[in-house]
C-alpha positions in Angstrom: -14.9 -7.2 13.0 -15.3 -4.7 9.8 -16.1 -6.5 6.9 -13.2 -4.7 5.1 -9.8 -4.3 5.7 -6.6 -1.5 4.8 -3.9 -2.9 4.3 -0.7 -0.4 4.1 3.1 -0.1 3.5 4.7 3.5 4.1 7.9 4.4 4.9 8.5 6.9 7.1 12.1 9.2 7.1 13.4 10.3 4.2 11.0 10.8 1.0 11.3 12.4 -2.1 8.8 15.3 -2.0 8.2 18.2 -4.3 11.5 20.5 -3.6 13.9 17.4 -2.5 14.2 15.2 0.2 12.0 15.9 3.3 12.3 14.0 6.2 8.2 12.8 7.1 7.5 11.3 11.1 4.3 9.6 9.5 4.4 8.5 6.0 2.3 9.4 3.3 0.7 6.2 2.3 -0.2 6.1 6.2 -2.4 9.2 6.4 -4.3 7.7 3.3 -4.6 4.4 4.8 -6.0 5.4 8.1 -8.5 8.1 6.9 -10.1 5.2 4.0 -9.9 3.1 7.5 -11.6 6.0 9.3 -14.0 6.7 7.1 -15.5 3.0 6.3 -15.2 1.8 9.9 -12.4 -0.5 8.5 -9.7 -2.6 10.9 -6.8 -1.2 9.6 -3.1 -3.8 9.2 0.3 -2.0 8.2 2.8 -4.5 6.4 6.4 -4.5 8.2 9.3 -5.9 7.2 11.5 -7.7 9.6 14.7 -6.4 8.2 14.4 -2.4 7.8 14.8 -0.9 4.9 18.0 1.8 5.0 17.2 5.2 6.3 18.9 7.0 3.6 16.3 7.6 1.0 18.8 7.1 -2.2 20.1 3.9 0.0 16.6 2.4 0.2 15.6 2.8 -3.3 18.4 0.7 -3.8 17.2 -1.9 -1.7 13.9 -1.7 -3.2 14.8 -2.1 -6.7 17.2 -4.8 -5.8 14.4 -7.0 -4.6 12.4 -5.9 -7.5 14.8 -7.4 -10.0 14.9 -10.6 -7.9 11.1 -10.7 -7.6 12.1 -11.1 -3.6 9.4 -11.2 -1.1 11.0 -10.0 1.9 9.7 -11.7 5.5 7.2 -9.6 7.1 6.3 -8.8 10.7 3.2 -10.3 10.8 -0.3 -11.2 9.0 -3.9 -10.8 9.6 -4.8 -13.5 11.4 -8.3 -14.3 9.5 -9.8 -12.7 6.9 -12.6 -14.8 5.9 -14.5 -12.2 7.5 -13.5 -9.2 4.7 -15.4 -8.7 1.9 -13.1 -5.9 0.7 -9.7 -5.0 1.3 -7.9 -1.9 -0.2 -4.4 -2.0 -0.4 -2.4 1.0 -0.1 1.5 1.6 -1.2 4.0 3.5 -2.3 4.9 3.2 -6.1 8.5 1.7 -6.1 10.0 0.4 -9.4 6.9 1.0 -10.9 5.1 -1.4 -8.5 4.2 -1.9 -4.9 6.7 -2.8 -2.3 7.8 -6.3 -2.6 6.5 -6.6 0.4 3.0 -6.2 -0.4 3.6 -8.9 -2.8 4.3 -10.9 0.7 1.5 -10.3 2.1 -0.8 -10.3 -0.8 0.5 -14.1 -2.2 0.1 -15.3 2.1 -3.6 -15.6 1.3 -6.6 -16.8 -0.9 -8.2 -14.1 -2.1 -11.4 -16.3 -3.8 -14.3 -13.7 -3.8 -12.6 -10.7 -2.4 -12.9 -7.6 -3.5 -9.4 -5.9 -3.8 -8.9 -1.6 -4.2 -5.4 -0.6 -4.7 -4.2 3.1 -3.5 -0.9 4.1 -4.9 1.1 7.0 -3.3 3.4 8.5 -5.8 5.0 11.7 -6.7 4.2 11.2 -10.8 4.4 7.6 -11.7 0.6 6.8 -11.3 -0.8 3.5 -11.3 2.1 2.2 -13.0 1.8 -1.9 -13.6 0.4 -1.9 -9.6 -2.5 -3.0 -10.8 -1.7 -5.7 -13.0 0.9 -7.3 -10.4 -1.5 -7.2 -7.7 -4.0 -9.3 -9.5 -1.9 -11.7 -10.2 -1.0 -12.2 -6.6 -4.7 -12.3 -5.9 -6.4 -14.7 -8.2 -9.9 -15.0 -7.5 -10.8 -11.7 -6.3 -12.5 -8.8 -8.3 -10.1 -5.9 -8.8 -11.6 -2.4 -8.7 -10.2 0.7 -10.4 -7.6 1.9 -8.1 -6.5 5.3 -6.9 -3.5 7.2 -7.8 -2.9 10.2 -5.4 0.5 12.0 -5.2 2.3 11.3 -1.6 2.3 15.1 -0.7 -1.1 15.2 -1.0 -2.5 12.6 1.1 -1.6 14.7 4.8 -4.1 17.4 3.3 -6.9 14.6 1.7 -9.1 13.4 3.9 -12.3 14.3 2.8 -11.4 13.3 -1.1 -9.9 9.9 0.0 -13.1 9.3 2.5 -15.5 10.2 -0.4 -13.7 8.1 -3.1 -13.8 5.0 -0.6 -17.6 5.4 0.5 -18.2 5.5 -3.4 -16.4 2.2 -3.8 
């Protein structure tokens, strides 16, 4: 086992994208995800949730800030199984609602993150950071938070080599 881990959420389908909507077959948080993976030799984890989020991109950002306003921490697919092993873990998401996916927030608050060392990525088109940070150490007391990364979704296809430099820096 690596001694770190990436964990992602991306959607796939519809995005907004510079120009509109744009329909993507891999989402963009997912190509940053597996080239930081690639790049440190990292086992890699993508959050799911059990109930899909709707298809239609306006739809789903209803969905999303619905759970946002209720703090909701929608059931996941599955969790890492042990990470006692992990020293570092990067986190990657989408910005929604000027946060990460609620359920990150699932995933994050399954574990004890005592001595970790956490790295958010946030995929956005314009938003930054936002208050990521801030809510993702609160779901992980304990653990060292490092500066995270903003990097605008259209971007990560075509940043590979920035995104492995950045995390072989860390």
């Amino acid at each position: 086992m690596a001694n770190t881990l990436v964990v992602y959420y991306s959607r796939k389908g519809e995005n907004h994208m510079p120009g509109g909507i744009q329909v993507l077959e891999k989402g963009n948080t997912e190509y940053a995800a597996e080239y930081i993976a690639k790049a440190l030799n990292a086992d890699l984890f993508e959050v799911d949730t059990v109930k899909p989020y709707a298809e239609n991109y306006k739809a789903c950002c209803g969905e999303a800030f619905a759970e946002f306003k209720a703090k909701a921490r929608p059931e996941i697919k599955g969790y890492v199984a042990d990470i006692s092993g992990y020293d570092t873990i990067f986190v990657c998401y989408p910005c929604w609602c000027g946060t990460a996916p609620m359920s990150i927030f699932t995933f994050l608050e399954h574990y004890d993150w005592s001595g970790k060392r956490i790295v958010p990525l946030c995929t956005n088109e314009g938003s930054g950071l936002a208050n990521s940070e801030a809510d993702i150490a609160a779901s992980c007391p304990g653990a060292s938070l490092l500066p995270g990364l903003s990097i605008r979704g259209h971007q990560c296809k075509d940043s590979e080599a920035m995104l492995a430099d950045w995390a072989r820096k860390l």
